[in-house]
mmCIF file as gemmi writes it, N, C-alpha and C atoms, coordinates in Angstrom:
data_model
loop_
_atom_site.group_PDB
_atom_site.id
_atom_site.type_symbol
_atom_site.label_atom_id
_atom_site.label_alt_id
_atom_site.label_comp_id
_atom_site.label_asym_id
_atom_site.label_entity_id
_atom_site.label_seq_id
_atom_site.pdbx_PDB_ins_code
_atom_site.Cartn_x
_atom_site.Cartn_y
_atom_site.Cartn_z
_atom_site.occupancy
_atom_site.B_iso_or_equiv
_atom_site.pdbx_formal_charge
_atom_site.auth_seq_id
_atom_site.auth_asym_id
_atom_site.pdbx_PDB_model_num
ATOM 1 N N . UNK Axp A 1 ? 90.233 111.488 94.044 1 0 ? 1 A 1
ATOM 2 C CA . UNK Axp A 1 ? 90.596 110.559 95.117 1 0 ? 1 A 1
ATOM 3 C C . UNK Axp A 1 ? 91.921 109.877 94.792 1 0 ? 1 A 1
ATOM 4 N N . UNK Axp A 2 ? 92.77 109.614 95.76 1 0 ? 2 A 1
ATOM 5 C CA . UNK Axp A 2 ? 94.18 108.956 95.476 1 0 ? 2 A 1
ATOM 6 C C . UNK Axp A 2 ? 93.722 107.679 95.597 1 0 ? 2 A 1
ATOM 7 N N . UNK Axp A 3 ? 95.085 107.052 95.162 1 0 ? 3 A 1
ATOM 8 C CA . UNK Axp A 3 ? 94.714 106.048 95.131 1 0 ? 3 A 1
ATOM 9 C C . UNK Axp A 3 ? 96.543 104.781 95.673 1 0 ? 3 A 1
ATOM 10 N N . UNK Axp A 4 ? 96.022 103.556 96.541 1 0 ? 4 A 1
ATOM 11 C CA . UNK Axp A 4 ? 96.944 103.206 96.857 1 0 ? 4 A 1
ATOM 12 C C . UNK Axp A 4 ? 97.613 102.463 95.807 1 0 ? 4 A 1
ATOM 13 N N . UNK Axp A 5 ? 98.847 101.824 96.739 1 0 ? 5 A 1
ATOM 14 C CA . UNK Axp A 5 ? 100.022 101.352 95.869 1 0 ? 5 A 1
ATOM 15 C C . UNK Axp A 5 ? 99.5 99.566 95.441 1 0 ? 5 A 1
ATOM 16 N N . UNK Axp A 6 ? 99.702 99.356 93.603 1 0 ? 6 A 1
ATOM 17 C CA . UNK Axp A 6 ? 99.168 98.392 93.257 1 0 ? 6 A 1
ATOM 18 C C . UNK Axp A 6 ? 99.801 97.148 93.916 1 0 ? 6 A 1
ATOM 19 N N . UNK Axp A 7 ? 99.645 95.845 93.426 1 0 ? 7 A 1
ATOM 20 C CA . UNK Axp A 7 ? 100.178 94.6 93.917 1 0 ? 7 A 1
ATOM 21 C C . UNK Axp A 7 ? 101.684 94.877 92.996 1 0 ? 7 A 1
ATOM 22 N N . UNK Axp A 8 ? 101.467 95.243 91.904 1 0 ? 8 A 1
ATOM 23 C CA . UNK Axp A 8 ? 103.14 95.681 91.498 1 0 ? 8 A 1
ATOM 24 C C . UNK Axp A 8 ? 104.149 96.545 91.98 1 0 ? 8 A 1
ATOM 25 N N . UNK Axp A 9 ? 103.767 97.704 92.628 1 0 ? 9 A 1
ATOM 26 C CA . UNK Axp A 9 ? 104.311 98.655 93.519 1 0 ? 9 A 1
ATOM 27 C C . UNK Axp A 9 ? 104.433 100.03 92.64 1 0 ? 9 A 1
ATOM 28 N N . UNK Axp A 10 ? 103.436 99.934 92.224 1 0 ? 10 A 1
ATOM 29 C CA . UNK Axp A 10 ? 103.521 101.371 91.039 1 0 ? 10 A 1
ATOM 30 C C . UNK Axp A 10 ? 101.958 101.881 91.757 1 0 ? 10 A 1
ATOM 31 N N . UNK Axp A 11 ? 101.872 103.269 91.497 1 0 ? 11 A 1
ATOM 32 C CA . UNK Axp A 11 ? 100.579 104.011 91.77 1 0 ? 11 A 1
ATOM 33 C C . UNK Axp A 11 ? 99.909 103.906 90.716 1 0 ? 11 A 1
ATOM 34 N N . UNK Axp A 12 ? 98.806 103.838 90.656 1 0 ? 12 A 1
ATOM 35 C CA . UNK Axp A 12 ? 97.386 103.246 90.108 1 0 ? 12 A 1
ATOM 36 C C . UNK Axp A 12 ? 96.653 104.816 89.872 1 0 ? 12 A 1
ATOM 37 N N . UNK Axp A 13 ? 96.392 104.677 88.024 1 0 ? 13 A 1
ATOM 38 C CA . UNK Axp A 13 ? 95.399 106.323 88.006 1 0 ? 13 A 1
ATOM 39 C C . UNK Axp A 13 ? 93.951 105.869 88.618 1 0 ? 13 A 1
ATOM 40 N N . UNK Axp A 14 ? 93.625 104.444 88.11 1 0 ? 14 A 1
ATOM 41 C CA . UNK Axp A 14 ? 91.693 104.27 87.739 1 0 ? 14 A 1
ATOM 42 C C . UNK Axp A 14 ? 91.615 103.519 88.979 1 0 ? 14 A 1
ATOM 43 N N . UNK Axp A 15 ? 90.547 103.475 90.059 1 0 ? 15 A 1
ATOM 44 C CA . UNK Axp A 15 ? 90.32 102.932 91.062 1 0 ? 15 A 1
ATOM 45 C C . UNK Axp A 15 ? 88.975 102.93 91.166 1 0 ? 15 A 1
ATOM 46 N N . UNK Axp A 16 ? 88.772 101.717 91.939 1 0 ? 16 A 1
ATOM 47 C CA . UNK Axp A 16 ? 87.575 101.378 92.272 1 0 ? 16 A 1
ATOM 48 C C . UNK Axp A 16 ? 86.924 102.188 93.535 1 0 ? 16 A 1
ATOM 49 N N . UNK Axp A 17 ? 86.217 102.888 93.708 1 0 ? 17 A 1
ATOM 50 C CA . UNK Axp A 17 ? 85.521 103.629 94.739 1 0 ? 17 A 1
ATOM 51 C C . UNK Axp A 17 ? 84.468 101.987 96.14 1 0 ? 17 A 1
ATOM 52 N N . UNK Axp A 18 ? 84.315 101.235 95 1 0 ? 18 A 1
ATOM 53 C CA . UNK Axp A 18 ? 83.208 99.997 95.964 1 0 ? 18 A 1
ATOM 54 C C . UNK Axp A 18 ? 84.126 99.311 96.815 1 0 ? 18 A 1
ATOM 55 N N . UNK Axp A 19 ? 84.864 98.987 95.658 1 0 ? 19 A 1
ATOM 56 C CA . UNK Axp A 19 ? 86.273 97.99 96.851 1 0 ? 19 A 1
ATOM 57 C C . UNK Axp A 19 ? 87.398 98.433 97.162 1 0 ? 19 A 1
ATOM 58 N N . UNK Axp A 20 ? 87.583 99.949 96.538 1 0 ? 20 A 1
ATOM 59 C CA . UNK Axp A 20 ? 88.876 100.686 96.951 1 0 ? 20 A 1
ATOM 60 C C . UNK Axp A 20 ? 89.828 100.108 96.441 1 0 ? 20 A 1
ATOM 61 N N . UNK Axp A 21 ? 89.564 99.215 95.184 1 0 ? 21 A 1
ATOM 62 C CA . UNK Axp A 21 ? 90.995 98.78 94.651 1 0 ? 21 A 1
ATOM 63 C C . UNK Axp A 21 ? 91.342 99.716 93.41 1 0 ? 21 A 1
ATOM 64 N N . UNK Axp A 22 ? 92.926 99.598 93.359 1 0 ? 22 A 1
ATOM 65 C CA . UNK Axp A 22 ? 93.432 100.104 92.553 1 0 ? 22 A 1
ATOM 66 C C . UNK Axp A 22 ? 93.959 98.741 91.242 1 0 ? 22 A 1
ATOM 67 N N . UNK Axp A 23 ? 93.96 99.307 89.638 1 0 ? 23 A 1
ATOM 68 C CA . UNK Axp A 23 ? 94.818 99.006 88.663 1 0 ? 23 A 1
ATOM 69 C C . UNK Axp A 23 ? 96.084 99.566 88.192 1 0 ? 23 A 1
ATOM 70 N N . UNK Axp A 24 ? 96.962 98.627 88.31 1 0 ? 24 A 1
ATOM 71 C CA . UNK Axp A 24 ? 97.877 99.593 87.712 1 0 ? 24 A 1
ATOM 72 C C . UNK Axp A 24 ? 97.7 99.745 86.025 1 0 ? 24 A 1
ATOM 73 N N . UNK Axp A 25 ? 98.485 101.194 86.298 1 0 ? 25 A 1
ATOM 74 C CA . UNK Axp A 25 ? 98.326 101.372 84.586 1 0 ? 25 A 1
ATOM 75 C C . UNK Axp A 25 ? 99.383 102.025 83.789 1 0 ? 25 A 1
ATOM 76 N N . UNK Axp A 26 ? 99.732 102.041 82.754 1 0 ? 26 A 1
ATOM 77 C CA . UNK Axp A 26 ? 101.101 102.986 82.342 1 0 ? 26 A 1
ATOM 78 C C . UNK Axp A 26 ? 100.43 103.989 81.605 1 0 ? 26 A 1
């Protein structure tokens, strides 16, 4: 599953499936 763009503006690998949120991560 993709995943959207974080509150930083970078794409996010690990996401939440319940709330559909994303972390960003390096």
């Amino acid at each position: 599953s993709k995943c959207r763009i974080g509150k930083d503006g970078f794409y996010s690998v690990t996401c939440t499936e319940k709330e559909n949120l994303c972390f960003t991560q390096f």
